[in-house]
C-alpha positions as a printed Julia matrix, in Angstrom:
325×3 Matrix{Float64}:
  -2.2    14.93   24.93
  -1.9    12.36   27.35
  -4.24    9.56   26.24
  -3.69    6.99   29.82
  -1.17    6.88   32.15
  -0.63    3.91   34.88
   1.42    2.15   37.27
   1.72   -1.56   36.93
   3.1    -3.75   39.32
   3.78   -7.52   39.11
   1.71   -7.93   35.82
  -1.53   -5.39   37.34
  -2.36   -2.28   37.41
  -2.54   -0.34   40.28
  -3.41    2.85   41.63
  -0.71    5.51   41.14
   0.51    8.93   42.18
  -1.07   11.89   39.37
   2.27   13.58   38.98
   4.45   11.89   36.15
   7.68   11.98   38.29
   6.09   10.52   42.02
   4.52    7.28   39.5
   8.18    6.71   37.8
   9.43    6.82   41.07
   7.36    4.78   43.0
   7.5     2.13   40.11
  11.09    2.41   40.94
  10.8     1.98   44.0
   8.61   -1.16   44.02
  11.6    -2.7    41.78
   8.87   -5.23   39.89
   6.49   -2.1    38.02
   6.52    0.12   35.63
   4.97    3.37   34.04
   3.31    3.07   31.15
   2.14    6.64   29.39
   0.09    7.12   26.22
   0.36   10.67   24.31
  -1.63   11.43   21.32
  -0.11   14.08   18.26
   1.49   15.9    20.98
   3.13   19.23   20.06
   6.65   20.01   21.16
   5.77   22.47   24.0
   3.71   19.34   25.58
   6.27   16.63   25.28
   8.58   19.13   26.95
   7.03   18.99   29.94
   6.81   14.91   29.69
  10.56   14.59   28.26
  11.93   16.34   31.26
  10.11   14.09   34.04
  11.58   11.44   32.48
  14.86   12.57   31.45
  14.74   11.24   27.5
  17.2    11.91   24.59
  17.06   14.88   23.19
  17.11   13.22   19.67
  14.5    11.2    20.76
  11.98   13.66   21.97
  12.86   15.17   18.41
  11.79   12.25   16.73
   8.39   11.34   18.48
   7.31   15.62   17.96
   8.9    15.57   14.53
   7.31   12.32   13.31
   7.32   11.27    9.49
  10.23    8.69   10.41
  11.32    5.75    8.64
  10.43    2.59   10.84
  13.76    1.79   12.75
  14.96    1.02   16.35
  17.03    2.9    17.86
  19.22    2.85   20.86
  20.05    5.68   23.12
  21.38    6.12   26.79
  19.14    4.41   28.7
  16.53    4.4    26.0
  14.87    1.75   23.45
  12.98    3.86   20.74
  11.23    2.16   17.95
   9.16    3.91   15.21
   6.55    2.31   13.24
   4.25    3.22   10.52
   0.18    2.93   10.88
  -0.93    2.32    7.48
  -5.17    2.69    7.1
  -6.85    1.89    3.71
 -10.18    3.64    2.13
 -12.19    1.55   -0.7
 -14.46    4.71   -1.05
 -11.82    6.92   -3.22
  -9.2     3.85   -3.03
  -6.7     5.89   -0.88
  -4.22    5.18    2.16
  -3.45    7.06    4.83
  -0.31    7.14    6.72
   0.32    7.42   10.33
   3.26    6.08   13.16
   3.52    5.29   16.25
   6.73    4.98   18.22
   7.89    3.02   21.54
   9.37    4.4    23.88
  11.27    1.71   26.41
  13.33    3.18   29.62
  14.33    2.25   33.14
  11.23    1.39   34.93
   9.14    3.37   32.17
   7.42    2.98   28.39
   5.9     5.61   26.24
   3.89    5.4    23.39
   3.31    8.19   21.24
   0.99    8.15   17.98
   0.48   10.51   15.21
  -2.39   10.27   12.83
  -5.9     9.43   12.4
  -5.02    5.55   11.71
  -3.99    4.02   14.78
  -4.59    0.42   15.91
  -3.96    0.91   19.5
  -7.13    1.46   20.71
  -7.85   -1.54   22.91
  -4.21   -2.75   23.4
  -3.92   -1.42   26.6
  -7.02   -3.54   27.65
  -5.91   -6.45   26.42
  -2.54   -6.49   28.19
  -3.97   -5.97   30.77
  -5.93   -9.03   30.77
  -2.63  -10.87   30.18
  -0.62  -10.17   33.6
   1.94  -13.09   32.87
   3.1   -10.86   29.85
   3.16   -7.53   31.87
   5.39   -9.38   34.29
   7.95   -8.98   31.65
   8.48   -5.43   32.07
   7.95   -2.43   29.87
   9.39   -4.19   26.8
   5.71   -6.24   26.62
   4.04   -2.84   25.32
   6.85   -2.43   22.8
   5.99   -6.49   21.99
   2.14   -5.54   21.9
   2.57   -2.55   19.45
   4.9    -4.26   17.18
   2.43   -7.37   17.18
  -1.02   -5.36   16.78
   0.42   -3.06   14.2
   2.29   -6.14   12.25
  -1.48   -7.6    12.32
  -3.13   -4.68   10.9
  -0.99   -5.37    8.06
  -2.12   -8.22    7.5
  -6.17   -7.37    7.33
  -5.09   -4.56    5.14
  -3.16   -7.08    2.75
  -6.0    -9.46    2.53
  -8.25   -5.93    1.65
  -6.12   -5.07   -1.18
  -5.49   -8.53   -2.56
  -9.78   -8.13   -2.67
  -9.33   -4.64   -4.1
  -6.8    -6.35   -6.78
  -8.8    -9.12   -7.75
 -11.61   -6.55   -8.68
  -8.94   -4.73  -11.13
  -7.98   -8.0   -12.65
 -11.39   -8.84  -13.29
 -11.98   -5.23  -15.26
  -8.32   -5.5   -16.79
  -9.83   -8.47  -18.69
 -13.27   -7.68  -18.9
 -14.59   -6.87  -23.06
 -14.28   -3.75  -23.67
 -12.61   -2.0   -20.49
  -9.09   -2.36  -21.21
  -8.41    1.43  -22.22
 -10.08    3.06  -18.87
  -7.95    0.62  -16.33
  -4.43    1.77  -16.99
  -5.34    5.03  -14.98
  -6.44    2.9   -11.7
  -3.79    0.6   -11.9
  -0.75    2.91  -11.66
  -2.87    4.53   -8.66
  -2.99    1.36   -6.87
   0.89    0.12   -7.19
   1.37    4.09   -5.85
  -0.65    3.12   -3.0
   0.88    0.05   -2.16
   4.0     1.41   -2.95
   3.67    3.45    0.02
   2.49    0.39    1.58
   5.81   -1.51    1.05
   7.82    1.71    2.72
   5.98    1.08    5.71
   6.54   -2.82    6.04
  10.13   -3.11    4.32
  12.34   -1.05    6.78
  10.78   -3.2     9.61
  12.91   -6.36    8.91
  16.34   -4.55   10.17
  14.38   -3.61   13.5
  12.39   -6.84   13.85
  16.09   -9.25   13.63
  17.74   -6.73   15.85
  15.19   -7.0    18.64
  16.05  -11.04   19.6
  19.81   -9.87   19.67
  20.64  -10.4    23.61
  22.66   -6.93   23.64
  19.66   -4.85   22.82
  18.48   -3.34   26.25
  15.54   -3.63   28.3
  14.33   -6.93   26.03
  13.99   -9.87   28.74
  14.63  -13.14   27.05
  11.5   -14.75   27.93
  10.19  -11.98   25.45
  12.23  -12.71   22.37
  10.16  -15.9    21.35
   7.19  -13.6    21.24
   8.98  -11.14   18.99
  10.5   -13.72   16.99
   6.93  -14.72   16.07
   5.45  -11.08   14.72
   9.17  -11.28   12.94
   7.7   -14.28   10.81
   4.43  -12.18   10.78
   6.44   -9.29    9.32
   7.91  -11.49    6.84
   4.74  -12.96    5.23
   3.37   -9.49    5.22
   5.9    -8.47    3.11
   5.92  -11.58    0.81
   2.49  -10.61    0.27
   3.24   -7.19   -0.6
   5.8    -8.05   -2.89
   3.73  -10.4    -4.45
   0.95   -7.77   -4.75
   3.33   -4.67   -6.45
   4.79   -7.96   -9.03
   1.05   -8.62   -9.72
   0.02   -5.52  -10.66
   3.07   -5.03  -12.47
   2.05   -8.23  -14.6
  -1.39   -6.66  -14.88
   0.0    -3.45  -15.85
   1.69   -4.95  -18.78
  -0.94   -7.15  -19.6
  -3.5    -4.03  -19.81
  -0.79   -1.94  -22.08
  -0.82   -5.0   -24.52
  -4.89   -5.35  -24.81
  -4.6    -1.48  -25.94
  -1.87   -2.48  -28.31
  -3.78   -5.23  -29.45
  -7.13   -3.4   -29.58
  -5.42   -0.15  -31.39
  -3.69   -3.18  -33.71
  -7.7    -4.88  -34.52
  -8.79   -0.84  -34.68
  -6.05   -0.28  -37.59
  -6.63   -3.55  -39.63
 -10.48   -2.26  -39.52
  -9.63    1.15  -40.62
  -7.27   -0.23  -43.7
  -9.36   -2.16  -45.06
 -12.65    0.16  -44.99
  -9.68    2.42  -46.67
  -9.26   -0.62  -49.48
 -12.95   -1.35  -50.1
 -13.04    2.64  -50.51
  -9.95    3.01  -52.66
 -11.32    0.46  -55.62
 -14.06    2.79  -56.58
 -12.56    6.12  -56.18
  -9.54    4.7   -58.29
 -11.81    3.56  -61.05
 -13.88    6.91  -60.48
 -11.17    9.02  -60.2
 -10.23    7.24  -64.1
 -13.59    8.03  -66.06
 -13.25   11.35  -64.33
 -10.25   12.27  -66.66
 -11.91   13.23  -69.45
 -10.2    12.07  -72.3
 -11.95   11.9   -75.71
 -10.64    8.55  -77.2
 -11.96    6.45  -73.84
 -14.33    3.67  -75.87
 -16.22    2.43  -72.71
 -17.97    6.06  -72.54
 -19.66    5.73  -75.54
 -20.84    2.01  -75.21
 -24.64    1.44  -73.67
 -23.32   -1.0   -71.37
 -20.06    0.7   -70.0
 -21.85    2.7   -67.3
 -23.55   -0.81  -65.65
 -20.22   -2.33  -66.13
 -17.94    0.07  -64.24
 -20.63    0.01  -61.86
 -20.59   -4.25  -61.79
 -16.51   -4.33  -61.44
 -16.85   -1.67  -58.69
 -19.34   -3.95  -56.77
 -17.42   -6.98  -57.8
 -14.13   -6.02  -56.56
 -15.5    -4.42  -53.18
 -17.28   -8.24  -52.63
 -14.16   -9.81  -53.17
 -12.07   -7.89  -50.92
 -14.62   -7.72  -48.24
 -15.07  -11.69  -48.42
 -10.82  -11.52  -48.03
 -10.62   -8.94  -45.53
 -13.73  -10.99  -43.48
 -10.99  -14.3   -44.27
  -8.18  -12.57  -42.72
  -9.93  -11.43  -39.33
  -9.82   -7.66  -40.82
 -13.38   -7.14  -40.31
């Protein structure tokens, strides 16, 4: 459950009591530190025991057990929550996975707590702490580092599907392959679809964090959030750009089926015409009346047989004209 816990003092981390409440306290008492704890998918009986050492919302601890939250920040007594959505992508079956990760920011104290196989903060704790001049800030630098490394995995994962897109263009327009695309395409705008539900909701959040009422933010932090704001921003630019793309290819695939079924029909008629000449003129010896001169003449057999040939030439040499055949 608990993935790392530490105590870090002026930008460093430092050795700390084992017991959850003795670190908050002596991070407390040191007036420059802070705790920072990292839970993984923890179940409700385990973030009990983590909620009550450090005395959190009760609407909070029901979020980070609960999960499946829309990405938001919000603000409770003496806490900073935000909630964010881990998004991972597969080429293999050309699926996307869903995870989140929320921020918990207190007096003296931060928790993260992620759900889900996708998670990109592996390594962030590392490289804070290689950064001490940001852990000076306080606790509100982790809440800075998740937003930023998550707001960057959006970004590799944009540039993946915009590869992954390019590939469906090329078969969209490729001879032939029109009438097998349609299926892929609607699974892709599903996928990003769930894409944009992770990214969109982050705006609200992102402009509220470099307000100077929202607690525990220093200043000296807000230009750093300001910038994965206008990282947020192009991601979802890019994501709109991607679900209007595919919606353009979408469209552009339905009419090469209309257009194909359209050729498919103008074969099929006239096959039906260069058919319909001789069974007409077939179908009239084939009555059997008794005053009919041609059947009795040596040359009306080769001469039906000449104007069937003769009219079938003419309309295939019309039909070939008129892009029919």
């Amino acid at each position: 459950m608990i993935v790392d816990c530490a105590v870090y003092r002026d930008g460093h981390r430092t050795e700390g009591p084992d017991d959850l409440s003795d670190a908050l306290e002596a991070a407390r008492a040191a007036g420059d530190g802070f705790v920072w704890i990292g839970l993984a998918d923890p179940t409700e009986e385990e973030f009990d025991l983590v909620s009550a050492e450090f005395g959190l919302h009760p609407l909070a601890v029901e979020d980070a057990v609960t999960a499946h939250q829309r990405p938001k920040l919000e603000e409770y007594q003496d806490l900073l929550l935000m909630a964010l959505k881990t998004v991972g992508y597969h080429p293999a079956d050309r699926s996307m996975t869903v995870g989140e990760v929320m921020v918990m920011v207190g007096d003296s104290f931060v928790m993260t707590v992620r759900h889900g196989p996708d998670s990109p903060l592996k390594g962030l704790r590392a490289e804070l702490e290689k950064q001490p001049e940001l852990l000076r800030m306080g606790p509100a630098t982790v809440l800075y580092g998740v937003f930023d490394l998550v707001v960057d995995s959006y970004l590799d994962l944009v540039t993946t599907l915009q590869g992954e897109l390019d590939d469906l263009e090329a078969d969209v327009f490729a001879p032939g392959r029109a009438r097998g695309v349609a299926e892929r395409i609607y699974g892709f705008k599903r996928e990003v679809m769930r894409f944009r539900r992770a990214t969109l909701p982050l705006q609200e959040p992102a402009a509220r964090m470099l307000r100077p009422e929202v607690p525990f933010v220093p200043e000296p932090l807000r230009p750093y959030l300001r910038d994965v704001g206008d990282h947020l921003h192009r991601v979802i630019e890019l994501v709109d750009g991607l679900d209007r793309l595919l919606s353009d290819i979408l469209n552009a695939n339905l009419a090469q089926v209309s257009v194909q079924q359209n050729d498919d029909m103008r074969k099929i008629s006239a096959w039906a015409a260069l058919a319909a000449v001789p069974t007409m003129i077939a179908g009239i010896y084939g009555m059997n009346f008794e005053h009919m001169p041609e059947l009795h003449q040596i040359w009306g057999y080769p001469a039906v047989l000449a104007v069937m040939a003769g009219v079938c030439v003419w309309l295939y040499r019309a039909f070939k004209r008129a892009g029919w055949l």
